[in-house]
N, C-alpha and C positions, 0 to 999 in steps of 0.2 A: 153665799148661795147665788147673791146675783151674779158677782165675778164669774164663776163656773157656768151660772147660766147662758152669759153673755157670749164665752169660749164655746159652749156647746152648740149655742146657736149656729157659729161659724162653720165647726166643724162639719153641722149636720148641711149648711151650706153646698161646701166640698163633697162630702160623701153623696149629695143628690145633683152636684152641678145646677147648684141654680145660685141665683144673686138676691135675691129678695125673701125676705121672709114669708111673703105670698105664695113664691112659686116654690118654696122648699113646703108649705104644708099642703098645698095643694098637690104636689107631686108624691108626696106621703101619705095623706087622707082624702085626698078626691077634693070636689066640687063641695059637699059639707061641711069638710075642717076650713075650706078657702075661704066659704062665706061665716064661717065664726071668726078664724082668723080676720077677715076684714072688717070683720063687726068690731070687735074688740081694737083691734089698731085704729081705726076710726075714733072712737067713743074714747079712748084713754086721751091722748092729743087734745082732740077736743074741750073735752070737759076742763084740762088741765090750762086750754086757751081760757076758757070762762073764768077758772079761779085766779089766773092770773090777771084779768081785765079788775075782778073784784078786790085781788090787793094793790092794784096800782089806784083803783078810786079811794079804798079805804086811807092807801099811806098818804098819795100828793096830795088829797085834801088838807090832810093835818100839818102839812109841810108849807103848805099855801096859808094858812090860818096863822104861821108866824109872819106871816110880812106886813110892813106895817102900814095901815089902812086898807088891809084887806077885812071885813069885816063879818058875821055869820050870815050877812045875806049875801055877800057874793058870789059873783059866779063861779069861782076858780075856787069855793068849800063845795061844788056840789059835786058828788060822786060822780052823778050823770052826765056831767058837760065835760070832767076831766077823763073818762074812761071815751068817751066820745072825739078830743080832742088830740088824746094820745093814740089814738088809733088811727083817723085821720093825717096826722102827723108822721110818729113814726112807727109803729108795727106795721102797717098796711104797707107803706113803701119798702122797707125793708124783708119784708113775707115774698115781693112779688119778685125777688132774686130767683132764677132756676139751679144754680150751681149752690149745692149748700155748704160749698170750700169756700165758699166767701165769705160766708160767716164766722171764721176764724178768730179774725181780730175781733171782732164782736163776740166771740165766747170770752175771748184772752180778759176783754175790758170787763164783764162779766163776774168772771171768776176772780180779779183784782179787788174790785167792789164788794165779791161777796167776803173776803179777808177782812176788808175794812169795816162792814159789817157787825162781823164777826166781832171785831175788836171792840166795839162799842157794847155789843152784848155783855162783853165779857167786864170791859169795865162798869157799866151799871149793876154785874152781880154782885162788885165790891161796894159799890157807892150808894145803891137805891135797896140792895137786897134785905137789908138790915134795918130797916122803915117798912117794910109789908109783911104783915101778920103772917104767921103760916099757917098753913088750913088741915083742920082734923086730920090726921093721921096721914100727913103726911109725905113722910119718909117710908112707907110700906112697898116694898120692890113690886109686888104686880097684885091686880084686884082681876076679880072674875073676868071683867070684859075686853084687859088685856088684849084680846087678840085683835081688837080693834086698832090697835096700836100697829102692828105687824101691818095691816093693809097702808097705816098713812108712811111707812116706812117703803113700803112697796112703792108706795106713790112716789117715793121723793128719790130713789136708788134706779128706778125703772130707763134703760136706758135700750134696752132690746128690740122697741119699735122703730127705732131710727137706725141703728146696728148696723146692716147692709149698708144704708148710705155713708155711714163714718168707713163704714170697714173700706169702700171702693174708691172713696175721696185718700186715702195711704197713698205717698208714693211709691211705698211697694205694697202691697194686699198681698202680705204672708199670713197664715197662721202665729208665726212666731211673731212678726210686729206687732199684732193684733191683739197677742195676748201680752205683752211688755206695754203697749196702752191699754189694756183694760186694765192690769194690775195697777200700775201707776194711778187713772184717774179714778175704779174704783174705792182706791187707798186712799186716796186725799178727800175724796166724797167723804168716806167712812170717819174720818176726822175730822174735817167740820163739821158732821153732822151730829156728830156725840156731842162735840164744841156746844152747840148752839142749843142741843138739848136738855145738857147737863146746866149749864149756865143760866138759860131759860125758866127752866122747872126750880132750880133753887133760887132763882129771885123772885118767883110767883108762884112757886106751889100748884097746888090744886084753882088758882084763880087763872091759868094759864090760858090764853085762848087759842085760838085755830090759829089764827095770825098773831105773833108775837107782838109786833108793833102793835098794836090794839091793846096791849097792858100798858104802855108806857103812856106817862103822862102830860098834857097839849105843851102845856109850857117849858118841856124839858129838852134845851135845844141838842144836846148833843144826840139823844136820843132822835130828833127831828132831824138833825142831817144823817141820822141812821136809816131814817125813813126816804130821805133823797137817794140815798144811795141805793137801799132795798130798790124803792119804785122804779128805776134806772134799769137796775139787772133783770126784775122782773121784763119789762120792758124789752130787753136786748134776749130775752128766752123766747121769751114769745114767736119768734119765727120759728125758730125749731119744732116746734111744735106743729105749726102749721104747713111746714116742706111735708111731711109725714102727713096729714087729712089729705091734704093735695095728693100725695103719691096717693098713697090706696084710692082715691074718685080716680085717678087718672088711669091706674092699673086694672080697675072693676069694670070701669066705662069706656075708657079709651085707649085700650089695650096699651097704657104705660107710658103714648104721643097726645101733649098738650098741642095745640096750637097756639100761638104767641096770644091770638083772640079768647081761647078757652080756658089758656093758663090764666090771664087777666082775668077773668069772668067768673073761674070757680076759687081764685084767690079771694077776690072780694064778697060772692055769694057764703061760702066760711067764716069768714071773718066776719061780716055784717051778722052773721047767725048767732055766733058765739059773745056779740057784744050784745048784742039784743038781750039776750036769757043772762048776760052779765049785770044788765042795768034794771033786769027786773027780780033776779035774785041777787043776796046780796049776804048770805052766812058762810062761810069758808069752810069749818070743819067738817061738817056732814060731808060736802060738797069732798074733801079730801078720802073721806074714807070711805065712802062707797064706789071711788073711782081706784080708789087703792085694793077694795075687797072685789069687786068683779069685771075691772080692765085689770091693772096691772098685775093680780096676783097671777091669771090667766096666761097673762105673756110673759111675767118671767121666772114663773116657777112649772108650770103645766106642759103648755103647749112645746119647747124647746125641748123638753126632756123626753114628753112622748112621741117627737117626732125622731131626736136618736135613737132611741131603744128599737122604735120600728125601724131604722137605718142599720143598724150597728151591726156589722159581720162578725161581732166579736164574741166570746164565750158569755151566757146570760151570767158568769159573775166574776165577771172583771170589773176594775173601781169605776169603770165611766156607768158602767148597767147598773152596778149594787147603786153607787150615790146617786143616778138619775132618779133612780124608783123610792129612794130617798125624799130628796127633792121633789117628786112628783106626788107622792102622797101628805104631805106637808104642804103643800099647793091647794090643793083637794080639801082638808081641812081647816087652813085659814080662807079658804072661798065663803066656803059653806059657812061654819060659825060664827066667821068674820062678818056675812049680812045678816046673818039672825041678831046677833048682838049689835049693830047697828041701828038696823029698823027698832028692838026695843029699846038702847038705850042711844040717843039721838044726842051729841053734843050739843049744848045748851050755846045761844050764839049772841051775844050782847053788842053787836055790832053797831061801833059810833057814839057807844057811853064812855064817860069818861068812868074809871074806876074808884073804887071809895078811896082808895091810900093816896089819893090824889089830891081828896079834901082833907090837913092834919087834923083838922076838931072831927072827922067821923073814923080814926084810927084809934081812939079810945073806946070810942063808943061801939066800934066794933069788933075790937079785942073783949070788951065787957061781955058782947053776946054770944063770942066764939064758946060750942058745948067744951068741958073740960076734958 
């Protein structure tokens, strides 16, 4: 769905001659859809800058806590001097680039990290998965709240608010190139991401957290350079995210022209924002899924679809109309459901505990209390 979403965006691009996702809903729905649309591209970005500030304190803390004579009172365990320090250092510098084809080798390095990763994941589901108890029922394919799921997926495949600016960074911006990169990096997203959840979920079951490094245990080093590496790529995303809050202030407010003054000014006024609400919240899952049930399900299953349909010179059932309205009504439904079942059932966030299968004398004692 995203794929197809991603392509239609484009198309619906061409068919209104514009370049931005802003000026294609606004050229489609007026001054109304532009201020959702900009609300929502705003607010997704964002929020997803917060979560990120919040796994770079959660991981390099624990990663700093193996060095030796670093001790639990130091400075380099606290979340709030590392999220402070790394921002300072590098996302701030690296955010205030204007051209986001610079960022290239900074995905490529990224996306290498996330492999290797990967790969630790996968060897702790052989090496640790078989020492943590598995939790009541388990293996049950989907429970009621379910749909909850579908937004932190949203969250994590969402790649629509940026779209325009990868698609104009091509050196050719064809439809055809365009759709030969979405298929390709959609497709390797869609394989890590099973990777990481299949692998994840059967070495911890139902104890699984928002943040995966958050099951793993302090003294487990390979696990701990899993966590350098996470912290890194989180790190190196982080701009992306912020080229995108920039554009929309700069497209809302400044009709799309920064000055070298205001570009530097609302770089740091974002950034400074986003770390702020980072170092005063500090649970990750919730924070996932209500940015996945009413930012990104909005932008990449809704908004793209109802803007072709009202584009489309084509017959209402041909396969772009019939699967648009597809897609669009399945938007529609995991929006809605998706925050009902959020607000009442809230991922529980144990953030910064170490977990029981971490002490071996409380793995007995807590398989004895597990219900049968």
């Amino acid at each position: 769905l995203t794929d197809y979403s991603i392509i239609l965006l484009i198309k619906g691009g061409n068919l209104s001659s514009t370049n931005t996702y802003q000026e294609l809903v606004r050229k489609t729905y007026g001054l109304v859809g532009y201020i959702i649309l900009s609300t929502l591209q705003f607010l997704y970005p964002f929020i997803a800058m917060i979560s990120y500030n919040i796994i770079t304190g959660d991981t390099l803390t624990k990663v700093f806590q193996r060095i030796s004579g670093v001790g639990p009172d130091n400075v380099l365990t606290d979340r709030h001097f590392i999220i402070i320090l790394t921002t300072i250092i590098f996302t701030l510098p690296i955010s205030l680039y204007r051209d986001i084809g610079k960022l290239g080798k900074v995905s490529l390095i990224s996306l290498i990290l996330t492999i290797v990763i990967l790969i630790i994941v996968m060897v702790r589901t052989v090496t640790l998965g078989p020492q943590v108890p598995k939790s009541e029922n388990a293996w049950i394919f989907a429970k009621s709240n379910a749909v909850q799921a579908v937004g932190v997926m949203s969250f994590a495949f969402i790649c629509n608010h940026n779209s325009f600016l990868i698609y104009g960074s091509l050196e050719e911006p064809t439809l055809k190139n365009w759709s030969r990169v979405t298929h390709v990096s959609v497709s390797l997203a869609v394989v890590i991401s099973v990777a990481f959840a299949a692998c994840g979920y059967m070495t911890f079951t139902g104890y699984t957290e928002g943040d995966i490094f958050e099951n793993y245990c302090r003294d487990d080093n390979l696990a701990t350079f899993g966590r350098f590496c996470y912290g890194v790529t989180v790190i190196l995303t982080f701009p992306l995210e912020c080229f995108v809050t920039r554009e929309v202030i700069a497209n809302v407010f400044f009709h799309g022209n920064l000055s070298t003054v205001f570009h530097i000014g609302v770089t740091v006024i974002i950034i400074a924002v986003a770390t702020g609400v980072s170092l005063v919240y500090d649970c990750l899952g919730i924070v996932l899924e209500l940015n996945g049930v009413l930012s990104a399900t909005p932008l990449v299953f809704i908004i793209p679809t109802a803007c072709y349909l009202r584009l489309s010179k084509e017959r209402w059932n041909c396969a772009d109309n019939l699967i648009s309205c597809l897609i669009l009504a399945v938007g529609v439904l995991v929006m809605t459901v998706g925050f009902v079942l959020t607000i009442l059932h809230p991922q529980e966030c144990s953030h910064g505990k170490e977990m029981f299968y971490c002490f071996p004398s409380n793995i007995s004692f807590h398989n004895s209390t597990l219900p049968p």
